[in-house]
C-alpha positions as CSV (number, residue, x, y, z in Angstrom):
1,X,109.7,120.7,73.6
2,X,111.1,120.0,77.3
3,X,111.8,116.2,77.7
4,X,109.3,114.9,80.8
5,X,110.1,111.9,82.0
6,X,106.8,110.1,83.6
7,X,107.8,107.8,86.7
8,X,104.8,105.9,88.4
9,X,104.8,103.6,91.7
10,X,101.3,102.2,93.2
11,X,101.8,103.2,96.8
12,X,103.4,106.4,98.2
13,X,106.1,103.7,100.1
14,X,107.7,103.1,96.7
15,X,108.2,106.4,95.2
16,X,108.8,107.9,98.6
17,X,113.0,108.3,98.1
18,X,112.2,109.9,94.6
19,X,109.8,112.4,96.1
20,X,112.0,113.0,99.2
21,X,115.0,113.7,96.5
22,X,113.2,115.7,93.7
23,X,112.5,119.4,93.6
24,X,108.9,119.4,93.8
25,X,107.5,122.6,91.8
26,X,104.1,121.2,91.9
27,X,101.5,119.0,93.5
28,X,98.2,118.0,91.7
29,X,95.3,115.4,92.0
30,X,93.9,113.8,88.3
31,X,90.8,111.9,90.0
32,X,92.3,109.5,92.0
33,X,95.4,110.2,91.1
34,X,98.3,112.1,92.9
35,X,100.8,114.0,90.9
36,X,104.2,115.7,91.3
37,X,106.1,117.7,88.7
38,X,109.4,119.0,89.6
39,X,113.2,117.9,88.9
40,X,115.1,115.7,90.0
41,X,119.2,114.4,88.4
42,X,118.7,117.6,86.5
43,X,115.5,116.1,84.6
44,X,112.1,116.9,84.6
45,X,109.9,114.5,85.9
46,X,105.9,113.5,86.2
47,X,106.2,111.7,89.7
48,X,102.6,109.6,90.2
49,X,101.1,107.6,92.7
50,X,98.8,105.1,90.6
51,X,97.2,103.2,93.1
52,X,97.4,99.3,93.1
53,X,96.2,97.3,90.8
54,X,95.5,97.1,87.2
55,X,92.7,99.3,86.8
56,X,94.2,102.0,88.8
57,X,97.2,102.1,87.2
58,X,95.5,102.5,84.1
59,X,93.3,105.4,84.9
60,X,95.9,106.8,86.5
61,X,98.6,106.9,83.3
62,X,96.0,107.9,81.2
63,X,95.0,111.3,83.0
64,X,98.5,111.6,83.1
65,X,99.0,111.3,79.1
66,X,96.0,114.0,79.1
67,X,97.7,117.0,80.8
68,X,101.3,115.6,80.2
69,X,103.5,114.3,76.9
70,X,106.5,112.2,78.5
71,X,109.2,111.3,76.7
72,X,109.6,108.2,78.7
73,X,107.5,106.3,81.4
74,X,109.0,104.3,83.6
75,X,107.2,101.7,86.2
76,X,108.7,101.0,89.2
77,X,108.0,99.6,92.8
78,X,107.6,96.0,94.5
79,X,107.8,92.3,93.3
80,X,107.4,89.2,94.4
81,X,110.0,86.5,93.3
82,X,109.1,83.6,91.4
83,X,112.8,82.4,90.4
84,X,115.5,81.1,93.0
85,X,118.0,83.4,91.9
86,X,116.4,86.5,93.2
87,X,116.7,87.3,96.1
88,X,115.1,90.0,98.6
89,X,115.9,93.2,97.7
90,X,117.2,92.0,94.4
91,X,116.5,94.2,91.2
92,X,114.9,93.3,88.1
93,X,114.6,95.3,84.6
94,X,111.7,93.8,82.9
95,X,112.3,93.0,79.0
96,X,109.4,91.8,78.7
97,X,105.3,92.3,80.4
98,X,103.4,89.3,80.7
99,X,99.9,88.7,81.4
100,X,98.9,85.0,81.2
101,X,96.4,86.1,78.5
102,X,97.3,88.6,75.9
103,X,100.5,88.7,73.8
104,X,104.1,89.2,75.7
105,X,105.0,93.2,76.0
106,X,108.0,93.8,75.1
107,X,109.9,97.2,77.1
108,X,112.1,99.5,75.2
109,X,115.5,97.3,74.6
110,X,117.9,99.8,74.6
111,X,116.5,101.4,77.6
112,X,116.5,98.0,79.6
113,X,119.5,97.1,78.6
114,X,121.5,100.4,79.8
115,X,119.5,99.9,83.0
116,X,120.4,96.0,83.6
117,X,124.2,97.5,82.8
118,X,124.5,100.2,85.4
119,X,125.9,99.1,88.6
120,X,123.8,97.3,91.6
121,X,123.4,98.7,95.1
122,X,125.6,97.2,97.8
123,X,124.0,93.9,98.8
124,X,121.8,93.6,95.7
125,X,121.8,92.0,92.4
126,X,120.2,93.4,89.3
127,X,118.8,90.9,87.1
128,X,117.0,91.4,83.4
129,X,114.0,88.8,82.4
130,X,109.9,88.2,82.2
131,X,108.0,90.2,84.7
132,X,104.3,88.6,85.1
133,X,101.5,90.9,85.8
134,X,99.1,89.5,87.8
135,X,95.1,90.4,89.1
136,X,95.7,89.8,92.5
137,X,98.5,89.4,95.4
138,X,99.8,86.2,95.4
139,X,101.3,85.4,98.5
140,X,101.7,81.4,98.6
141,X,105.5,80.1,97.6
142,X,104.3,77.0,95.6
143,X,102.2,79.0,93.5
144,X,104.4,81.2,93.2
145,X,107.4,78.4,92.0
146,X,104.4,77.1,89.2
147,X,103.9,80.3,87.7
148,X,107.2,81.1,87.4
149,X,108.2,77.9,85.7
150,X,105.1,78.1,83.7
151,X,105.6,81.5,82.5
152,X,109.4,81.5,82.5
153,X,109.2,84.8,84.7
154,X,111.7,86.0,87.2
155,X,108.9,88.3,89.5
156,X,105.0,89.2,89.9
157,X,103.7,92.4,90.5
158,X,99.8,93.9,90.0
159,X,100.5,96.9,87.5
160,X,103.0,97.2,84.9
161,X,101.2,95.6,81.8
162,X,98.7,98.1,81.5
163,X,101.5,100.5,81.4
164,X,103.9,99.3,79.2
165,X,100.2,98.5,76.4
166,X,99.7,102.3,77.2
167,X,103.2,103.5,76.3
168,X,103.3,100.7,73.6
169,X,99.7,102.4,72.2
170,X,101.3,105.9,72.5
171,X,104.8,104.9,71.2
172,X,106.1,106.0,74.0
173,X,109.8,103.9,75.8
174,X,108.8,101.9,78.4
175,X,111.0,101.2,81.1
176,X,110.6,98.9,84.1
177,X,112.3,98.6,87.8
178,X,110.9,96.0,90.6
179,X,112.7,95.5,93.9
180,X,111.7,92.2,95.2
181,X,110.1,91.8,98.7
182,X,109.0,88.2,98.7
183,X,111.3,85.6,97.3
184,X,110.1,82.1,96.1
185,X,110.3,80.0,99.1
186,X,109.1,82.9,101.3
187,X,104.8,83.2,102.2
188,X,104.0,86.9,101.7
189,X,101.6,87.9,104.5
190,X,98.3,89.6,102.1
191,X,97.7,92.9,103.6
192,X,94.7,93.4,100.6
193,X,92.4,93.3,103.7
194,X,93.7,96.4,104.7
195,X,94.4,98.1,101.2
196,X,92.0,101.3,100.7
197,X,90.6,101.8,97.3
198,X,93.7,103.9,97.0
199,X,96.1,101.9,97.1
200,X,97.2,102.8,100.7
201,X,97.1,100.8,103.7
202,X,94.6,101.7,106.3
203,X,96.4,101.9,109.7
204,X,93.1,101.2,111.8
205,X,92.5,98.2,109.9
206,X,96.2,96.7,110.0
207,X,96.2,97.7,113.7
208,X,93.4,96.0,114.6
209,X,94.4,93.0,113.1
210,X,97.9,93.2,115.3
211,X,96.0,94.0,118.1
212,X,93.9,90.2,117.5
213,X,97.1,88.9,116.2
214,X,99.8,89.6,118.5
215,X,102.4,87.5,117.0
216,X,102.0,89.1,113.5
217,X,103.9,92.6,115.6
218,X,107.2,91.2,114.2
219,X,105.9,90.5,111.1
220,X,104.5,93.9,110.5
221,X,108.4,95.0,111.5
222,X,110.3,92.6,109.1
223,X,107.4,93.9,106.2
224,X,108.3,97.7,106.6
225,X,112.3,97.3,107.0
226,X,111.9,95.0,103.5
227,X,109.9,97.8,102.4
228,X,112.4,100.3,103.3
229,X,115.3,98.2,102.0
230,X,113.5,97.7,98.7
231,X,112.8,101.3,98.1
232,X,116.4,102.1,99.0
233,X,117.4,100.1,96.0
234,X,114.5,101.2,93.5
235,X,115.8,105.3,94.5
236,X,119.6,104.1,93.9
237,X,119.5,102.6,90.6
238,X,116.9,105.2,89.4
239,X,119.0,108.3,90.6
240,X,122.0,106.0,88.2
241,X,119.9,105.4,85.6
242,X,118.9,109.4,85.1
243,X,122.2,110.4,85.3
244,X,122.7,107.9,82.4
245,X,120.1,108.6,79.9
């Protein structure tokens, strides 16, 4: 049986280098759910666009594990910091899921470890440590510093528990890449106002709200070059890491 390997990113910004990269021999939707198939470091992949959130992500890997048996899943996309040692653009290979509720996930350990191994992008520190998963954005630097002393967690992001219980349920490795876009000490401007239900932001909602809010122009600048930066990072370690495994 061919070995698929099952990569998943909320918004099309973070899987974008992937997609730009791979040989894309098909294009599907599951529901909500966008799909590409095609290969990409001489593997074959299951490239998927979950959505954010918690929910989404979990209907969206599980039409996926319908129609598809990976080999391997692997979560990757944004973070915010919660520890002073990462910085933005900094990488971190989650060893563990946490939730604030239900038991710690642990990821595949031999697969995080050969990823926290390979060799960072210029700039750009790869770290390995707690990832918490959390319901909503949070965008506010002291809540951010109490969560991550309370949890002991190095980054936040919306999605990957209910991935990694999924591949845990299937007995499935589990990988997981965030690029961090917010650190600590830095207020994260919450563009959920202008988040569709899938996932994507709505341009005539965020340009409305620049157009009312002149001064957020440069804002809206430094957000896309982070963006940018972040997903240069995410596409550079994952090209490595295929090439590895």
């Amino acid at each position: 049986m061919e070995n698929i390997i099952c990569i998943l990113g909320a918004v099309k910004e973070e899987i974008a280098g992937i997609k730009r990269q791979m040989t894309v021999t098909g294009q599907s939707k599951l529901g909500k759910t966008d799909v590409w198939t095609g290969v990409w470091e001489g593997k074959s992949l299951v490239l998927v666009r979950t959505g954010v959130g918690k929910k989404r992500a979990r209907e969206a890997l599980s039409r996926v594990l319908e129609t598809h048996a990976p080999a391997m899943i692997v979560s990757l996309g944004y973070a915010g910091g919660t520890h002073p040692s990462l910085k933005v653009g900094d990488l971190l290979i989650a060893d563990q899921v946490v939730t604030g509720s239900d038991e710690p996930l642990a990821t595949d350990t031999d697969l995080a470890d050969r990823a926290a191994d390979l060799p960072a992008p210029k700039n750009c520190s790869v770290h390995k440590g707690i990832l918490l998963t959390m319901e909503t954005v949070i965008s506010q630097p002291e809540v951010k510093q109490k969560l991550g002393k309370h949890y002991g967690c190095l980054a936040l992001d919306m999605e990957t528990s209910v991935l990694a219980q999924l591949a845990k349920e299937r007995d499935i490795p589990f990988v997981s890449f965030r690029s961090v876009t917010d650190a600590v000490d830095q207020e994260l401007l919450d563009v959920s106002p202008f988040m569709e239900k899938d996932g994507e932001v709505n341009k005539l909602k965020a340009g409305w709200y620049v157009l009312t809010h002149p001064g957020s122009i440069k804002t809206f600048k430094n957000l896309k070059q982070i963006a940018d930066h972040a997903t240069r990072n995410l596409t550079h370690i994952l090209t490595t890491f295929l090439r590895s495994v």
